[in-house]
N, C-alpha and C positions, 0 to 999 in steps of 0.2 A: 754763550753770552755775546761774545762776537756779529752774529750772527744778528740776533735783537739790533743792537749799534748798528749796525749798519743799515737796518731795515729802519729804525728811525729816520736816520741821515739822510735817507735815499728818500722819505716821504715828507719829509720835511724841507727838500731841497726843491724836490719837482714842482713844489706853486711856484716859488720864485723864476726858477726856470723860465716855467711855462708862461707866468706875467712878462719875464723879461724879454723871452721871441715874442709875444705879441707885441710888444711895444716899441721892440726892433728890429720886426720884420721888413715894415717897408723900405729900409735902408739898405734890407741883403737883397746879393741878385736874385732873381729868378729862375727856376729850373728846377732841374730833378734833386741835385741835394737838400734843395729848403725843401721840397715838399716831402723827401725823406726825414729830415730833421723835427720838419711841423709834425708828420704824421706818431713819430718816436716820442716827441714831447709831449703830444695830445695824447697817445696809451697810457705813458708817466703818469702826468696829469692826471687822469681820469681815476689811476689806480690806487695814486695818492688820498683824490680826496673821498673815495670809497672806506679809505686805511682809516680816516680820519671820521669818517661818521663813522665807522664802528666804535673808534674810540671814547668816541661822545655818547654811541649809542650802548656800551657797556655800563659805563658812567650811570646812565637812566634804568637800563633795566629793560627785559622782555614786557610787553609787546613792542615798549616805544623804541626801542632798539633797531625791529626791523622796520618799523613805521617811520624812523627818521631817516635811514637808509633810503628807503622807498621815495620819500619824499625829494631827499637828494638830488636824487635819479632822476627823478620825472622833472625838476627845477632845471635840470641840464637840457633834458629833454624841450622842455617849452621855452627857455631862453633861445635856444638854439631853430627849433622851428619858427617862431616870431620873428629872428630876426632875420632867417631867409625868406620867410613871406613877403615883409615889411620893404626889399631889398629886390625883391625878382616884382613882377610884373602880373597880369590873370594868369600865365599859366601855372603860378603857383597855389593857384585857390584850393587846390585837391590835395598840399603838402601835410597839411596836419590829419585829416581823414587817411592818405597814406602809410604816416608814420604811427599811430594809432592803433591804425587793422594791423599793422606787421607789427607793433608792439605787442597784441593781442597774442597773434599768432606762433610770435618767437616765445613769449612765456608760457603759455599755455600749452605747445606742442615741444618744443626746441627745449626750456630749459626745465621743465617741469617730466618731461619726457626722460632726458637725460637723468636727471634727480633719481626718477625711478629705476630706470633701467640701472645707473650704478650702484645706486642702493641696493634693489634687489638683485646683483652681481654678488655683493659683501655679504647682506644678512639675509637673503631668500626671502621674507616678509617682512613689511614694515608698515608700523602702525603710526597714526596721527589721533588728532581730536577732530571727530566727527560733528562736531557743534560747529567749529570754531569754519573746517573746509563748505560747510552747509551754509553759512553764515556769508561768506567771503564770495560763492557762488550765486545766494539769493540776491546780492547787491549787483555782481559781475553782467547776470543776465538780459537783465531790464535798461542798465546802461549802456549797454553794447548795442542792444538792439534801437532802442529810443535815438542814439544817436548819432550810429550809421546803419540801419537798415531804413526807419520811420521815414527819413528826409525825404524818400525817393516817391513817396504814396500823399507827401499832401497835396491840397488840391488848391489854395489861394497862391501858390508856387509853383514853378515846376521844379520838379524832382530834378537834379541831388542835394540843389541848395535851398535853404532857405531864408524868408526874408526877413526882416530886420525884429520884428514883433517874437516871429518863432523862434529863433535865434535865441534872440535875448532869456526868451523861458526856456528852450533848453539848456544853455548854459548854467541858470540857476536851480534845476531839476538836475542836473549833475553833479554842482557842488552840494547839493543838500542828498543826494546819494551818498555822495563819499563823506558827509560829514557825520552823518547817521553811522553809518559803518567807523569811522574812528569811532563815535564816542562807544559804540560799544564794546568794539577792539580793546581800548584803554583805561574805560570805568566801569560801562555795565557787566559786562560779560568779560571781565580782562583773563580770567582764566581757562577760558575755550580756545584762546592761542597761544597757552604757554605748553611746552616738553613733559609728554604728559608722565609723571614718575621719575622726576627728574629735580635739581633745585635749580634754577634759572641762573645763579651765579656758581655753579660749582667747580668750573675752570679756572676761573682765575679770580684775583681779588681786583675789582674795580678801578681805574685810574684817579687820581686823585685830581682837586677841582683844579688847578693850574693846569696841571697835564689835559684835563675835559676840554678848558678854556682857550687855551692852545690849538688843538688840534679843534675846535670851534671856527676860531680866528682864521687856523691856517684851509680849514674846509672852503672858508667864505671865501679866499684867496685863490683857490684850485678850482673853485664852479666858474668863476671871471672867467680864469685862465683857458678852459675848457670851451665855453662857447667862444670867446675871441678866435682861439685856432682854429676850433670846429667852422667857424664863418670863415677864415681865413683858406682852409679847405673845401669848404662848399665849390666852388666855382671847378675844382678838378677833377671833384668824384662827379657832379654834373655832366662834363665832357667825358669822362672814360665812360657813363652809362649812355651814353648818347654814342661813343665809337664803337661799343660793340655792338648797338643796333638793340639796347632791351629797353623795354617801356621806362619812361619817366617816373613808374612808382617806384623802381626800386631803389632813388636815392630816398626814398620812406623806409624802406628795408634797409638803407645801409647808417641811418642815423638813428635807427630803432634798436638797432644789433650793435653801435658804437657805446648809447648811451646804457646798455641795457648789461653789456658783457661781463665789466668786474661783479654785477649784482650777480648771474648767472654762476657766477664761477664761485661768489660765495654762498650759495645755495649748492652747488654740487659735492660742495665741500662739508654742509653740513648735511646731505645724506647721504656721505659715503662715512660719516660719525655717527650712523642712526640717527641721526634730528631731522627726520622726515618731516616737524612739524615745521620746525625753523624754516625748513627750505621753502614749504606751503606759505609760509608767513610773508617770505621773502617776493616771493613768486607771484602770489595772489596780492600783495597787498600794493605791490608794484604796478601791476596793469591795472589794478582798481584807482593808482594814486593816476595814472596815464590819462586814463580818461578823463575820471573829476576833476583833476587839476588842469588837464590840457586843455579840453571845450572851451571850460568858463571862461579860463582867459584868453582865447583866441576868441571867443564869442564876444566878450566885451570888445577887444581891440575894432575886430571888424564893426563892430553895431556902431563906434564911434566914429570911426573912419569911410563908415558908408560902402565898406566892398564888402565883394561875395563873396564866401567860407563853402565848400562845396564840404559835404560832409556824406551824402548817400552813396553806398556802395554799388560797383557793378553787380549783374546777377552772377556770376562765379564766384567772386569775394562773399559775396552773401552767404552762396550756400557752404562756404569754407567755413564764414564764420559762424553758424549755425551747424553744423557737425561737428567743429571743435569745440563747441558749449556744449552739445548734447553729450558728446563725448566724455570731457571733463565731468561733466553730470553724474555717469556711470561708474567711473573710474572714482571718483570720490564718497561715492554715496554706502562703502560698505567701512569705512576708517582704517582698511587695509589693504596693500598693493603689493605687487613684484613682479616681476622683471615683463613680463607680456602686457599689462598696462604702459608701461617705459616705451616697449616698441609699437604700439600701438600710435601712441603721439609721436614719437620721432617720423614715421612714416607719413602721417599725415605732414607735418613740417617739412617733410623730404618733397611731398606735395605744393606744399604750397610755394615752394622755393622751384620748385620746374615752373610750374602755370605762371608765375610773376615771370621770368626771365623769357620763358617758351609759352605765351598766352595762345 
């Protein structure tokens, strides 16, 4: 019981926190402790308001459980890229296409990878809904590819970006990808992403609506919180990848892997429970929420504002991210995995993390 209490208090505290160094940061000096402190507060934070859409997302019930999760995440995700685009200068035109492909590639290889490999540690085989992973890949595909691989191939543009017209239709072929895929996530087909043999509430009994309401309120408080600091950080993870001498995409990898971690961690935690399916939920509906929600709105902002969105991929990133779909493809296409599909995407993620830092 103890135990609970405290893990309230502790996630109830950290928005506050977190709103309050932001708002009195600039007043502390400068140096290694605040950016010790920002970087501790910004984990808090992040872990906080993950604690908090779960609790909203218990509240509602599988799928929109992991669907508002999902959403969460990529809201941090895109507050946080916008507002270092908006802030830096052209060399940031490639930050959202960065953080994207290394959103891709962290779920798809990194945490769906791990998923399995620890799962199939615990139970040797583990099963999903083969509709629901089919489903989640038919939408994955065509938006991945349409919106950073296509850019590089038009021809009233030159490749990687596009101009204002194309832009604009991509962005809305995005969001009507991802809005296809909810509605059938949560109306049409809502049972091809629930635990399959299983009752959707059978751990616990739901929060009740104050408690929902709350941890609502205090969610909206810990997203603020979270890009404030994250921005407030930008500027130092910027220079330490510029000291050690690795290309400029990997601040794409380090705010993909920030915003991306507590979701990973409660996916590995539900396939080391056998909810292999939850974790796919969690996994797939996350990089699905990354793109359709990231384009659009980076798409709008720049069509408004008249700059360029680089969006098309190198040819290495290309062909990374085209083996890790084909890959994906394989690995899900029988509704059952272990442990050598796990290391299969971990390797490849082991991959893709050398060629970014050592290109």
């Amino acid at each position: 019981m103890k135990a609970g209490v405290h893990a309230i208090h502790w996630t109830t505290l950290a928005p506050f926190v977190g709103a309050g160094l932001l708002l009195g940061a600039e007043r502390l000096p400068a140096g290694v402790p605040l950016t010790l402190g920002l970087v501790l507060v910004l984990a808090a934070t992040v872990f906080a308001a993950v604690h908090h859409a779960e609790v909203v997302a218990h509240r509602v019930g599988e799928p929109f459980g992991t669907l508002l999760l999902a959403v969460a995440v990529t809201v941090i995700e895109v507050a946080l890229v916008v507002s270092m685009m908006l802030g830096g200068g052209p060399e940031k035109a490639s930050l959202a296409r960065d953080t994207v492909f290394s959103a891709i590639m962290i779920v798809c290889n990194g945490i769906v990878g791990l998923c399995l490999l620890l799962g199939g540690l615990r139970h040797r085989v583990q099963g999903f809904q083969l509709h629901g992973a089919n489903a989640a890949l038919g939408v994955l595909v065509p938006l991945a590819v349409l919106t950073l691989i296509l850019p590089n191939y038009m021809l009233s543009a030159p490749g990687p970006a596009l101009d204002t017209t194309q832009l604009a239709f991509v962005g809305l072929v995005s969001l009507a990808f991802y809005g296809v895929f909810v509605f059938v996530q949560t109306v049409r087909h809502r049972d091809y992403f629930l635990v399959p043999g299983s009752d959707e509430d059978e751990h616990a009994a739901p929060p009740g609506g104050w408690a929902a309401l709350a941890s609502a309120m205090l969610l909206m408080l810990a997203l603020v919180a979270v890009v404030g600091l994250a921005k407030l950080l930008s500027p130092t993870v910027e220079a330490g990848v510029a000291q050690i001498g690795a290309p400029a995409s990997v601040v794409g990898i380090v705010i993909a892997a920030l915003v991306l971690m507590p979701e990973g961690l409660a996916a590995v935690r539900a396939a080391r429970a056998d909810r292999l399916q939850t974790s796919l939920n969690l996994a797939l509906g996350s990089v699905l929420a990354s793109i359709g929600l990231t384009i659009p709105v980076l798409a709008a902002i720049h069509v408004v504002l008249g700059q360029t969105l680089v969006l098309g991929l190198t040819e290495r990133d290309a062909i990374l991210l085209v083996l890790t779909l084909f890959v994906s493809t394989m690995t899900l296409a029988t509704g059952r995995t272990t442990v050598l599909q796990g290391m299969v995407h971990l390797l490849l993620f082991a991959v893709f993390l050398f060629l970014s830092v050592l290109p």
